[in-house]
Backbone of each chain as ProteinMPNN parsed JSONL, in Angstrom:
{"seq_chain_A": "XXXXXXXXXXXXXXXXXXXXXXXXXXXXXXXXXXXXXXXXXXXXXXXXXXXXXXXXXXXXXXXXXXXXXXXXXXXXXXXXXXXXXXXXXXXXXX", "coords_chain_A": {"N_chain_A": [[77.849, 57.961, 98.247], [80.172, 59.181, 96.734], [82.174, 59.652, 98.361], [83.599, 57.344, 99.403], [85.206, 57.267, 96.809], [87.617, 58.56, 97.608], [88.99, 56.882, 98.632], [90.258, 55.255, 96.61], [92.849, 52.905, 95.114], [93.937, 52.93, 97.521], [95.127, 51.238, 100.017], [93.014, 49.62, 102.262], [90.445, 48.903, 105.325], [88.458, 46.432, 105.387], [85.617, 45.267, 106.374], [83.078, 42.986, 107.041], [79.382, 41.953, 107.218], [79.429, 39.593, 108.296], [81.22, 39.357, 110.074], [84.363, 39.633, 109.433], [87.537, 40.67, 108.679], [88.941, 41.685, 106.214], [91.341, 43.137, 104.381], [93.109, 44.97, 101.791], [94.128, 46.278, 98.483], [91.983, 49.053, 97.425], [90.52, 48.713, 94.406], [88.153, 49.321, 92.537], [84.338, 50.787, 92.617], [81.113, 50.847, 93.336], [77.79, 52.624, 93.327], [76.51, 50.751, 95.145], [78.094, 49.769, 97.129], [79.502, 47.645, 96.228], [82.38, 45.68, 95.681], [85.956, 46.512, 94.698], [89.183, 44.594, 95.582], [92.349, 44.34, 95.466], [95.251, 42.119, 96.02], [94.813, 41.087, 98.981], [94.294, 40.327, 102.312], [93.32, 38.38, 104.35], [92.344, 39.089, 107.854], [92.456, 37.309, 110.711], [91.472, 37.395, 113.669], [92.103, 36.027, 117.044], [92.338, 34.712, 120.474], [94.718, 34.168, 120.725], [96.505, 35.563, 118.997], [96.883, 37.34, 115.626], [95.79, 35.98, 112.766], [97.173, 35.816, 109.513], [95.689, 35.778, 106.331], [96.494, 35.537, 103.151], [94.441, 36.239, 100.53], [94.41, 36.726, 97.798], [92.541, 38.513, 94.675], [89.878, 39.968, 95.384], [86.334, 40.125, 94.934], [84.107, 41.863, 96.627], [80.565, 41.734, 97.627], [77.982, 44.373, 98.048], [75.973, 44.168, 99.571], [77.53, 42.742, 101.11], [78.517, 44.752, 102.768], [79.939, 46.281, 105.973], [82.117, 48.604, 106.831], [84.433, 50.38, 105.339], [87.453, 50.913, 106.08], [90.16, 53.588, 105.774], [93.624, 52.904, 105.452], [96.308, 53.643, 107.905], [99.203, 53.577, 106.901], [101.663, 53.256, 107.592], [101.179, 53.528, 110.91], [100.006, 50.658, 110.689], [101.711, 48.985, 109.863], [103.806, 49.245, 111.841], [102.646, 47.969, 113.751], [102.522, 45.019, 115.732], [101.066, 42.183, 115.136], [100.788, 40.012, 116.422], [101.237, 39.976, 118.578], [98.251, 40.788, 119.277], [95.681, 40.436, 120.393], [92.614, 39.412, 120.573], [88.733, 38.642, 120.485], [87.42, 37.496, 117.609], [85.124, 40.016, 115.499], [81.83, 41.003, 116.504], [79.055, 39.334, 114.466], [76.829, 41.46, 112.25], [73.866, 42.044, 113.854], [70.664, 41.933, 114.099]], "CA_chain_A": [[78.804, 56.92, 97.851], [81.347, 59.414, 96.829], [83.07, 59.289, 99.736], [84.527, 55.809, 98.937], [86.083, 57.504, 95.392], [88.465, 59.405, 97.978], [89.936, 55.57, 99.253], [90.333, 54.27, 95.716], [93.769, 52.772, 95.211], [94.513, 53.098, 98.604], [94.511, 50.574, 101.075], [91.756, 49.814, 103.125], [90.191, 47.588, 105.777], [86.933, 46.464, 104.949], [85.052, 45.066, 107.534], [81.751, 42.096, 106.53], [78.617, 41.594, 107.77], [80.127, 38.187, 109.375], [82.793, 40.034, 111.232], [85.349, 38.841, 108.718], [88.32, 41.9, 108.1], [89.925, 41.684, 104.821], [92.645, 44.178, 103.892], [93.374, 45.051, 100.812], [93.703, 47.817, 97.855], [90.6, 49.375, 96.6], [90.783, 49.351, 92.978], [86.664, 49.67, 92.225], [83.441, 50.377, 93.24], [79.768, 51.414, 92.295], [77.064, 52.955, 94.296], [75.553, 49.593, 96.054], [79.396, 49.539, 97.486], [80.172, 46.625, 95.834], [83.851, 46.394, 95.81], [86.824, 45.464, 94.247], [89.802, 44.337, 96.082], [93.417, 43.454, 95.049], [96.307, 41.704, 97.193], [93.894, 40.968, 99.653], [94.52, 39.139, 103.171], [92.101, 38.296, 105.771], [93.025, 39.155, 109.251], [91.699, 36.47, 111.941], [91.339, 37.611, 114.899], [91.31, 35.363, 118.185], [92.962, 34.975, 121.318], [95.839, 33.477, 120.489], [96.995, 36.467, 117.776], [96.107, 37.687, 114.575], [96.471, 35.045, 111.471], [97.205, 36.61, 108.713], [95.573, 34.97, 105.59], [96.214, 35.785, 101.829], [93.172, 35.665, 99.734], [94.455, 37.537, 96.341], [92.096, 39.495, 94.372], [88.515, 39.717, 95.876], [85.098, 41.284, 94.505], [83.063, 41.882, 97.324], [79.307, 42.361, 96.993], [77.795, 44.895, 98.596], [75.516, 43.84, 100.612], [78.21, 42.183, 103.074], [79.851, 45.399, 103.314], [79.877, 46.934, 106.794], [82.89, 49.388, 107.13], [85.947, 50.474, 104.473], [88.64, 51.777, 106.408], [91.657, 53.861, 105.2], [94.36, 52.226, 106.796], [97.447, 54.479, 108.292], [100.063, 52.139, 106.638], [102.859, 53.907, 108.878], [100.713, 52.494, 111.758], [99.793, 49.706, 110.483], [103.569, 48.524, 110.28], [104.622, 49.791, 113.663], [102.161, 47.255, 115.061], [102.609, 43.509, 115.992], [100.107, 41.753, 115.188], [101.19, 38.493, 116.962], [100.905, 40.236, 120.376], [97.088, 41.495, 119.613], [94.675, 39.292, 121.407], [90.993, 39.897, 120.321], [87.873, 37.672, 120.204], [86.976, 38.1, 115.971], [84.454, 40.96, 115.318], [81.069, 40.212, 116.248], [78.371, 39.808, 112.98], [75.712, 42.649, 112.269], [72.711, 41.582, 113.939], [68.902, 42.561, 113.843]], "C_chain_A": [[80.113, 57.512, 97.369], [82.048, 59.493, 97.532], [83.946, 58.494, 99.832], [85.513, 56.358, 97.922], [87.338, 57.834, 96.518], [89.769, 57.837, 98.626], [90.515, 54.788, 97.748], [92.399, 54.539, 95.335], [94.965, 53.027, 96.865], [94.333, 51.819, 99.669], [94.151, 50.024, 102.028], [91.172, 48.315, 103.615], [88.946, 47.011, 105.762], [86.532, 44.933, 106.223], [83.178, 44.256, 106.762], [80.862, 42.349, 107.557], [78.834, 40.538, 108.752], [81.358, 38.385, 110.053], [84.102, 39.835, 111.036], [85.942, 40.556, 108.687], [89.287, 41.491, 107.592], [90.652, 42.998, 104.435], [93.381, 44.255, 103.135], [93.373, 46.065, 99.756], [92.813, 47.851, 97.31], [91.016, 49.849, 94.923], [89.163, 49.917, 92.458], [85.902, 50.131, 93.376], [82.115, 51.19, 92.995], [78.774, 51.582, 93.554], [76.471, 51.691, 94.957], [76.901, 49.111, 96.565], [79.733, 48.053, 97.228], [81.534, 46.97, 95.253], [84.667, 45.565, 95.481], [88.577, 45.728, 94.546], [91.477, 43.664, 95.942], [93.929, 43.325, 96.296], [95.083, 41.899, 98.648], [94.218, 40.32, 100.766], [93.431, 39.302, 104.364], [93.072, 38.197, 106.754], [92.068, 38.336, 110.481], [92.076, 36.781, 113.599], [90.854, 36.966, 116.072], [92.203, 35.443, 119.465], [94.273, 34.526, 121.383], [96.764, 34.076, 119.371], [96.262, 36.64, 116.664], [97.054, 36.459, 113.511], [96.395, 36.09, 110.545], [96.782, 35.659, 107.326], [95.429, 35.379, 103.998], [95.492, 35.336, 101.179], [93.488, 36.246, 98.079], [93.444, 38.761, 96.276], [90.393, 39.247, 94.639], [87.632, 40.721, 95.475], [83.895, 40.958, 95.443], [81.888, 42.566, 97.114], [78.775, 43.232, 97.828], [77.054, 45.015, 100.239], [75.94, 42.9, 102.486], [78.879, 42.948, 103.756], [79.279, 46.0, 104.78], [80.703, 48.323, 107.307], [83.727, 49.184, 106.404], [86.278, 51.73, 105.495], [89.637, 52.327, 105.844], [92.524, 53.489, 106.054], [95.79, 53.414, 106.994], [98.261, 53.882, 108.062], [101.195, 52.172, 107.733], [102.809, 52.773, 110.135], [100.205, 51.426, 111.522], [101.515, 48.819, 110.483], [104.263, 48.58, 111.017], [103.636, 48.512, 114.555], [102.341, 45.925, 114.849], [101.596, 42.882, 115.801], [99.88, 40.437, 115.914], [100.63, 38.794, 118.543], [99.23, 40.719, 120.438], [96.103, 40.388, 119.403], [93.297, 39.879, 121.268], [90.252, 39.138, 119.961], [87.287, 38.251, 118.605], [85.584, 39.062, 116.416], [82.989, 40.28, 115.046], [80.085, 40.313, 114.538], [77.167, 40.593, 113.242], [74.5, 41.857, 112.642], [71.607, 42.39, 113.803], [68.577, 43.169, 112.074]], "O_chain_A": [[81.128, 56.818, 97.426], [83.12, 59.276, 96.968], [85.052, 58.77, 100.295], [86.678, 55.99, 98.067], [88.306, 57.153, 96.181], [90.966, 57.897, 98.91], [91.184, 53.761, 97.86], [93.06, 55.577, 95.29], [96.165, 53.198, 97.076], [93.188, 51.57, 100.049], [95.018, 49.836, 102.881], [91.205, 47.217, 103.059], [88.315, 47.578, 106.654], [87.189, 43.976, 106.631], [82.346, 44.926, 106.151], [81.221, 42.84, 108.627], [78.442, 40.624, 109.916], [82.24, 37.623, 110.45], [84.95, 39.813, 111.928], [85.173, 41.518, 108.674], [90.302, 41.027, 108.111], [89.883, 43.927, 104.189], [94.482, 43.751, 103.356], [92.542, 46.94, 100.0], [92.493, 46.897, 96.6], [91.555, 50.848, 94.446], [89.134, 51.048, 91.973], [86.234, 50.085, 94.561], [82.22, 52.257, 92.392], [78.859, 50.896, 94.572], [75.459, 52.136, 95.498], [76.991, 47.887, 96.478], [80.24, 47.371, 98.119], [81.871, 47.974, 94.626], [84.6, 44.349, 95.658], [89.22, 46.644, 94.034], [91.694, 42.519, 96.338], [93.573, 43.89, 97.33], [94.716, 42.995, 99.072], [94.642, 39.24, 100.357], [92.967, 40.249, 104.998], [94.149, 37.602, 106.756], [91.086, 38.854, 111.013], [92.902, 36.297, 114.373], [89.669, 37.047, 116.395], [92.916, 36.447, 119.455], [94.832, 34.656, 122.472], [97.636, 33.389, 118.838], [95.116, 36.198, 116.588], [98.247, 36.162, 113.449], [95.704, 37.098, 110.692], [97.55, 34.711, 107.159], [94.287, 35.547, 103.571], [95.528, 34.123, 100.974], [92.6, 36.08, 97.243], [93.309, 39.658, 97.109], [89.792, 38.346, 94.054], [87.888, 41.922, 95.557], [82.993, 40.145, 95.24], [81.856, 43.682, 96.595], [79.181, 42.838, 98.921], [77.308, 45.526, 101.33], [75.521, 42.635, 103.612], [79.568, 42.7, 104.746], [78.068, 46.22, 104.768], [80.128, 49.096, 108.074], [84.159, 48.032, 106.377], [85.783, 52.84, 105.692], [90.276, 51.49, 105.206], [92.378, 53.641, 107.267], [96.155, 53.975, 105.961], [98.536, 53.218, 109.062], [101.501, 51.283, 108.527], [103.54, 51.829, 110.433], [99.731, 51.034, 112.589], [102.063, 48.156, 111.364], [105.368, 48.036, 111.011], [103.85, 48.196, 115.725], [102.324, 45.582, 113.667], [100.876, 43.156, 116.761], [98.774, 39.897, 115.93], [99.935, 38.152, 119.33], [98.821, 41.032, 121.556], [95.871, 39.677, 118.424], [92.981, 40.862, 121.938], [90.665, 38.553, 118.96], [86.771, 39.365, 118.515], [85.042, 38.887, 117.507], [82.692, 39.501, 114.14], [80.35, 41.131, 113.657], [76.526, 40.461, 114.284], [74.079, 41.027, 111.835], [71.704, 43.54, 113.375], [67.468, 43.606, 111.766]]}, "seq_chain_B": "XXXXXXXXXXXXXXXXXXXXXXXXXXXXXXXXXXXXXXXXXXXXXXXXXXXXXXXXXXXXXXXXXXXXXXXXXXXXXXXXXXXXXXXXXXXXXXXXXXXXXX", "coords_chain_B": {"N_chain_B": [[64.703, 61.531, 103.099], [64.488, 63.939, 104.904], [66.071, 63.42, 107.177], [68.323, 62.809, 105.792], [68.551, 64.946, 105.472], [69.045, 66.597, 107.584], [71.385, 65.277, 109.335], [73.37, 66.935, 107.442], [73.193, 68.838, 108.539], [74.918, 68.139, 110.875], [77.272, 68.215, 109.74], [80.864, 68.164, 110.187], [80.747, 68.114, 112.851], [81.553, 65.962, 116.159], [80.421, 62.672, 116.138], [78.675, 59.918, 117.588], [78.218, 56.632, 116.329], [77.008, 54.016, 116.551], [77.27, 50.375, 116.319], [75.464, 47.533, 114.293], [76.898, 45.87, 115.163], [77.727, 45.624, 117.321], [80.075, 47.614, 118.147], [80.963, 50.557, 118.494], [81.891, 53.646, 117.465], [83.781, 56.932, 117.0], [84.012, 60.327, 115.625], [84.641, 62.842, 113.285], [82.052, 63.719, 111.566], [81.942, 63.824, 108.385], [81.3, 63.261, 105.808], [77.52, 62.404, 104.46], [75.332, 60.288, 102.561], [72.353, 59.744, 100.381], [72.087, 57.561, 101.492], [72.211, 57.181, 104.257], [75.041, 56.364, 104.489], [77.784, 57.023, 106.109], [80.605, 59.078, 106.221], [83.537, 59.178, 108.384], [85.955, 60.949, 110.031], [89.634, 60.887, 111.409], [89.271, 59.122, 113.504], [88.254, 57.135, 116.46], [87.834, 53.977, 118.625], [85.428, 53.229, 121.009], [86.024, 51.108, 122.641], [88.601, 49.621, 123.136], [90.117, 47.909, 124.219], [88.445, 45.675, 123.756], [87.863, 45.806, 121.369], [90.331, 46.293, 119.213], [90.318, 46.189, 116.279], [90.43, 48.112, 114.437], [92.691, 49.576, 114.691], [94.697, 50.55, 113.323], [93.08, 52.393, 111.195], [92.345, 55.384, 110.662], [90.643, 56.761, 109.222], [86.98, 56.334, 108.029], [84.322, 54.676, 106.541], [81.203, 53.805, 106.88], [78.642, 51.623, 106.115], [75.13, 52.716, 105.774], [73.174, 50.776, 106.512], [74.364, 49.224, 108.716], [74.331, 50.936, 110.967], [72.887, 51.367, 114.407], [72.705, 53.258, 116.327], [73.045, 56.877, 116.294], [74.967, 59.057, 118.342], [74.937, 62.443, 119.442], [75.933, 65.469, 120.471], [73.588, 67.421, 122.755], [73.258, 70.086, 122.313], [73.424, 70.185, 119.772], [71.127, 69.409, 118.303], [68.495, 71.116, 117.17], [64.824, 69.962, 119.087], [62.866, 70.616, 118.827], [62.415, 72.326, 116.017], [63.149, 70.09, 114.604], [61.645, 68.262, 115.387], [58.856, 69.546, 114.442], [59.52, 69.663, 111.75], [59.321, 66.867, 111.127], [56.58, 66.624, 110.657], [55.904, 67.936, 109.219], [57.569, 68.638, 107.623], [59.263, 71.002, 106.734], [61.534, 71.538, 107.537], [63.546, 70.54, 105.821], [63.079, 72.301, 103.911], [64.093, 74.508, 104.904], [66.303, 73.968, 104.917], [67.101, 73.364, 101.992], [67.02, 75.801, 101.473], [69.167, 77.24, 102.547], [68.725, 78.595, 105.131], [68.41, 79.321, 108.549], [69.195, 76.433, 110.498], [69.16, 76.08, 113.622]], "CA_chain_B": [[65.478, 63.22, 102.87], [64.287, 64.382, 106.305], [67.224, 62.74, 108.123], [70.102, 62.938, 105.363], [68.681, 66.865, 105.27], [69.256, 66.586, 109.223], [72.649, 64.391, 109.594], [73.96, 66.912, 106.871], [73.573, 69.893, 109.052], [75.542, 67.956, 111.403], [78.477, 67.698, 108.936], [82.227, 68.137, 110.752], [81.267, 67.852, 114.539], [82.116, 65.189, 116.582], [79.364, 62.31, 116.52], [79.575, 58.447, 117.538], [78.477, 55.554, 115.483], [77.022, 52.71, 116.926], [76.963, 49.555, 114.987], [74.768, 46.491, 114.785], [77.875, 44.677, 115.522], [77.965, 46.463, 119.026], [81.136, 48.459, 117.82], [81.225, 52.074, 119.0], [83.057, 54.383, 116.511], [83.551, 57.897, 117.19], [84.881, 60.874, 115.342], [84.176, 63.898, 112.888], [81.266, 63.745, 110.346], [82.564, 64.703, 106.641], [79.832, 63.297, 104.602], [76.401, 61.349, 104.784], [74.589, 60.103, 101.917], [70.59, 59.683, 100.506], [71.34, 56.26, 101.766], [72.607, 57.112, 105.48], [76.543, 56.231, 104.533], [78.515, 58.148, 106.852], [82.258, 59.162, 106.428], [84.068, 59.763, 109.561], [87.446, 61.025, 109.806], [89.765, 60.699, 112.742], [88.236, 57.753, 114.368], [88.135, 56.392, 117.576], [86.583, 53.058, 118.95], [84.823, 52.883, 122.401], [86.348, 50.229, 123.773], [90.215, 49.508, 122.178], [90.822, 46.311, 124.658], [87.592, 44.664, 123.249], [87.493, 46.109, 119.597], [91.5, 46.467, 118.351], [90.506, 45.743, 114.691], [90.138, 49.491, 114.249], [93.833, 50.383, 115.957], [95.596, 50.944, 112.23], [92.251, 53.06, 110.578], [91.989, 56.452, 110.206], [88.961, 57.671, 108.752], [86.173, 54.91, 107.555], [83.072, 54.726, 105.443], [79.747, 53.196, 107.674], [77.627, 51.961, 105.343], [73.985, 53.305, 106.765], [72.408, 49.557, 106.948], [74.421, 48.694, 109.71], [74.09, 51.576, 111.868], [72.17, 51.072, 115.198], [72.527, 54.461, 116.678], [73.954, 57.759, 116.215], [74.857, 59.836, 119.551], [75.654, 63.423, 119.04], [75.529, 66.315, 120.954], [71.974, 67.461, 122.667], [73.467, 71.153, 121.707], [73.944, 69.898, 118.195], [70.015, 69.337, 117.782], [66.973, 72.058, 117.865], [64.553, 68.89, 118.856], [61.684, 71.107, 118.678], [62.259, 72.468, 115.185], [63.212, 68.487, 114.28], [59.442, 67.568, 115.645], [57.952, 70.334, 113.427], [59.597, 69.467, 110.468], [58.834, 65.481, 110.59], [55.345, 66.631, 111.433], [55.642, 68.85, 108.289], [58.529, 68.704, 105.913], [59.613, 71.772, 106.12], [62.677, 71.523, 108.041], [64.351, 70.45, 104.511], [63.239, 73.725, 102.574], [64.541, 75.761, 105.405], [67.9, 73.767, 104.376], [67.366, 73.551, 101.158], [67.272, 77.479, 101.115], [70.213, 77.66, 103.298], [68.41, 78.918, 106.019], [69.207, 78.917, 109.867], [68.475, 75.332, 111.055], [69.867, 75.693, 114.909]], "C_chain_B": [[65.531, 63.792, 104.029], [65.867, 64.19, 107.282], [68.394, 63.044, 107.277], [69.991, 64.644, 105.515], [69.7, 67.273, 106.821], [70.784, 66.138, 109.886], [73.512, 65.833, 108.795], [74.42, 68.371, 107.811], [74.696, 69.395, 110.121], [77.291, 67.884, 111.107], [79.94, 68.289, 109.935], [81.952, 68.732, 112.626], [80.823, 66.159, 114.728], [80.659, 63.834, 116.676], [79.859, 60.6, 116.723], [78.459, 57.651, 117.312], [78.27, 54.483, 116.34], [76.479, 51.937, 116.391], [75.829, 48.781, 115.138], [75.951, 45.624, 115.32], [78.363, 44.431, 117.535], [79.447, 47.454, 119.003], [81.171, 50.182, 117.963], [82.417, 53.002, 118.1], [82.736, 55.907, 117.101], [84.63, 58.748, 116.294], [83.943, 62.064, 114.276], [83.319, 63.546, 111.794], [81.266, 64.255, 108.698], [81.756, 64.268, 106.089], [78.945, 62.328, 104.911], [75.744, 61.661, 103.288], [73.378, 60.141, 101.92], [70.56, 58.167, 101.573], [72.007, 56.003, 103.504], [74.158, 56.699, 105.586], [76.722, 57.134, 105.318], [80.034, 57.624, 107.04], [82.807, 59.707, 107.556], [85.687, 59.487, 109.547], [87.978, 61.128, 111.764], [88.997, 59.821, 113.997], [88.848, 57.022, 115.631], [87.673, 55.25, 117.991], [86.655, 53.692, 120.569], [85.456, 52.202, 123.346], [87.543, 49.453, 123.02], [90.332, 48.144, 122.405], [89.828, 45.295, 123.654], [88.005, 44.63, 121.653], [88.946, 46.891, 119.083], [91.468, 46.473, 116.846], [90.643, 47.219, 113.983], [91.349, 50.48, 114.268], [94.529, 51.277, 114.921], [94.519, 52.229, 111.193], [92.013, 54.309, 111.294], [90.878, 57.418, 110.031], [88.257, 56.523, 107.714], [85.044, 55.581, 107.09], [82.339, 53.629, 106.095], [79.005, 53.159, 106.614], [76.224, 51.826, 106.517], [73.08, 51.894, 106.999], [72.845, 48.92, 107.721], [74.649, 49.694, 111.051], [73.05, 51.573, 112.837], [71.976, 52.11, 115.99], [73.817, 55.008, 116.43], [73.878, 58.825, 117.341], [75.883, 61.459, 119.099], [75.105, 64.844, 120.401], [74.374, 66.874, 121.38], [72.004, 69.013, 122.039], [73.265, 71.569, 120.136], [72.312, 70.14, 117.369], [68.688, 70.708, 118.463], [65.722, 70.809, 117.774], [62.951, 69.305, 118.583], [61.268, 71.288, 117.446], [61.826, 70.945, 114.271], [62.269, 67.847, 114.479], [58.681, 68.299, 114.781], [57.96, 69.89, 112.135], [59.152, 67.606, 110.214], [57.478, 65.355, 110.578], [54.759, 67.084, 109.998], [56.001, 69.278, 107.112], [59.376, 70.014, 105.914], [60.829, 72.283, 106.543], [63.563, 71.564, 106.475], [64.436, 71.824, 103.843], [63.82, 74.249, 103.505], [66.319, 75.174, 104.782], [68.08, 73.756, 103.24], [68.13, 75.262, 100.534], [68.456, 78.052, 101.828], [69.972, 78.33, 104.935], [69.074, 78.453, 107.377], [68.391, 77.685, 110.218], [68.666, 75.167, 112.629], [69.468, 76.219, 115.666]], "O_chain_B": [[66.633, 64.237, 104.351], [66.446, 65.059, 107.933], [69.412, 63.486, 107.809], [70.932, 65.43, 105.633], [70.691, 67.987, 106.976], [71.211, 66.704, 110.893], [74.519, 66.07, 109.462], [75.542, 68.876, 107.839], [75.533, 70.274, 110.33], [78.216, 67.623, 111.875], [79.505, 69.279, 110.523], [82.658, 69.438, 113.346], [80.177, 65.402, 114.004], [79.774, 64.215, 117.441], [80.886, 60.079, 116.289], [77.539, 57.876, 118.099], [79.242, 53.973, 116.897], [75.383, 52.167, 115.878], [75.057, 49.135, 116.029], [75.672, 44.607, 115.955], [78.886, 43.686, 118.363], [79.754, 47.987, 120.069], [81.625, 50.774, 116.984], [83.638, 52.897, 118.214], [81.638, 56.143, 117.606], [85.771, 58.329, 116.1], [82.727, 62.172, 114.435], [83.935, 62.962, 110.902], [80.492, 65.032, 108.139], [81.114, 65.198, 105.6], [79.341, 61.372, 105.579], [75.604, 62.793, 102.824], [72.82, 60.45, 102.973], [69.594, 57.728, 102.197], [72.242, 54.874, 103.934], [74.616, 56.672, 106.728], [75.95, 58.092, 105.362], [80.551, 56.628, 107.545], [82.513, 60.888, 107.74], [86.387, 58.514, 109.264], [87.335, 61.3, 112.799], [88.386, 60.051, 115.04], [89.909, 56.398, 115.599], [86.493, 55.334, 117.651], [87.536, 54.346, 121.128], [85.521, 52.472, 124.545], [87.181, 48.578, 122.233], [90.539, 47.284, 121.549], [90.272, 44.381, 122.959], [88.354, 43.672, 120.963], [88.82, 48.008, 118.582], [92.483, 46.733, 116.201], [91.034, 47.225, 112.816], [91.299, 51.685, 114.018], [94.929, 52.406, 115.206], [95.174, 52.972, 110.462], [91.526, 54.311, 112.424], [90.458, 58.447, 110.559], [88.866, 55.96, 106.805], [84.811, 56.786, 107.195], [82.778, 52.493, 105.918], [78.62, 54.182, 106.049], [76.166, 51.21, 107.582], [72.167, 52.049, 107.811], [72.226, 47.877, 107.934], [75.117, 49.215, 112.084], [71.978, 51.798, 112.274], [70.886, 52.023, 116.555], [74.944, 54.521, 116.338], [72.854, 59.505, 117.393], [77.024, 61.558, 118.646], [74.028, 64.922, 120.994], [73.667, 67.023, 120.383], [71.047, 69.356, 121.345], [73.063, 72.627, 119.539], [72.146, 70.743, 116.309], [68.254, 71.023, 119.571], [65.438, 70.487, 116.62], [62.054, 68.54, 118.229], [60.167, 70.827, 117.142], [60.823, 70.677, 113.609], [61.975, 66.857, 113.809], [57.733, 67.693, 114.28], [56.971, 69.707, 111.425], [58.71, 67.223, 109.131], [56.988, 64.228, 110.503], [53.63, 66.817, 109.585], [55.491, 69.843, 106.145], [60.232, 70.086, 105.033], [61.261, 73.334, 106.069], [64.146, 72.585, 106.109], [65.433, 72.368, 103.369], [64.619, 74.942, 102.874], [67.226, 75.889, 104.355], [69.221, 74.107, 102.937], [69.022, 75.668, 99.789], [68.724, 79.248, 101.719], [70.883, 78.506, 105.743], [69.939, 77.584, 107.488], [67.161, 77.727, 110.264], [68.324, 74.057, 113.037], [69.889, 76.067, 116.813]]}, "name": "protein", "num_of_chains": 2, "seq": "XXXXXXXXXXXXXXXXXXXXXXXXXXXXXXXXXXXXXXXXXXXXXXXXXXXXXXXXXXXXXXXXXXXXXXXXXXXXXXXXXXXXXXXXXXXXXXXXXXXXXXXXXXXXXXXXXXXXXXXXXXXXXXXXXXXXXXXXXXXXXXXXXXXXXXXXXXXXXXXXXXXXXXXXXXXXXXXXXXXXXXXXXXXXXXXXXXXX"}
């Protein structure tokens, strides 16, 4: 779980069990990666662009986590998100 | 222990990450936990057109309960030793002791 310490205050795209990706800074988080999330926005992903949806400050529980990304902010700002066309992320099955 | 002993020898080559989600990650192995977490730096997906959500990330943190397979090198594994030791345990002490595992 240390691994995560190395993202804290940085941020990161965290990725649910329900294929939801929220993006936001890592301020916490405790070995059962439960996690805590400021400035927060969900990114919806469908064919018609990415919504972009501000959620504030979010404490996600662990058990929905699937993937914390460090995000490349650089690239993350160089890209359009209007032009990127993707069916949302499916959810963790079995 | 068997497996994080096993994943750990694998630590900084190239291995790929497949989810339950059907998501294909690929990239270098920097750390694995008791509980199968795996940090991978320099990351790739599989398939960009399908799976863009990934395009802006870097290096990510898998937690190990949604991993569905891990594909790595057949070079990477001695599969013989890796049958002895689940047979036997003792794959770990040879790592514990630092020993040659390869």
């Amino acid at each position: 779980m240390s691994a995560v310490e190395a993202y804290v205050d940085h941020t990161v795209q965290v990725i649910l069990y329900d294929g939801r990706v929220i993006v936001g800074k890592l301020r916490g988080y405790d070995p059962r990666t439960n996690l805590i999330l400021s400035d927060c926005v969900e990114r919806e992903y469908s064919l018609e662009g990415v919504e972009m949806v501000p959620l504030g400050l979010y404490m996600i529980k662990g058990d929905n986590v699937a993937i914390i990304g460090e995000m490349d902010e650089d690239k993350d700002g160089s890209i359009d998100y209007t032009e990127i066309k993707a069916e949302p992320l499916g959810e963790i099955r079995l | 222990m068997l497996f994080f002993s096993f994943f750990k020898t694998l630590t900084d080559q190239v291995i790929t990450v497949e989810l339950k989600n059907d998501l294909c990650i690929t990239g270098t192995l920097k750390s694995v936990d008791q509980f199968l977490n795996i940090r991978l730096d320099g990351i790739t997906v599989e398939d960009p057109e399908r799976h863009p959500h990934m395009m802006a990330v870097k290096n990510c943190f898998i937690r190990g309960s949604v991993v569905r397979y891990v594909r790595m090198g057949a070079r990477s594994v001695d599969t013989t030793l890796l049958e002895d030791a689940t047979r036997r345990g003792e794959f770990m002490v040879r790592v514990l002791k630092g020993l040659r595992v390869d």
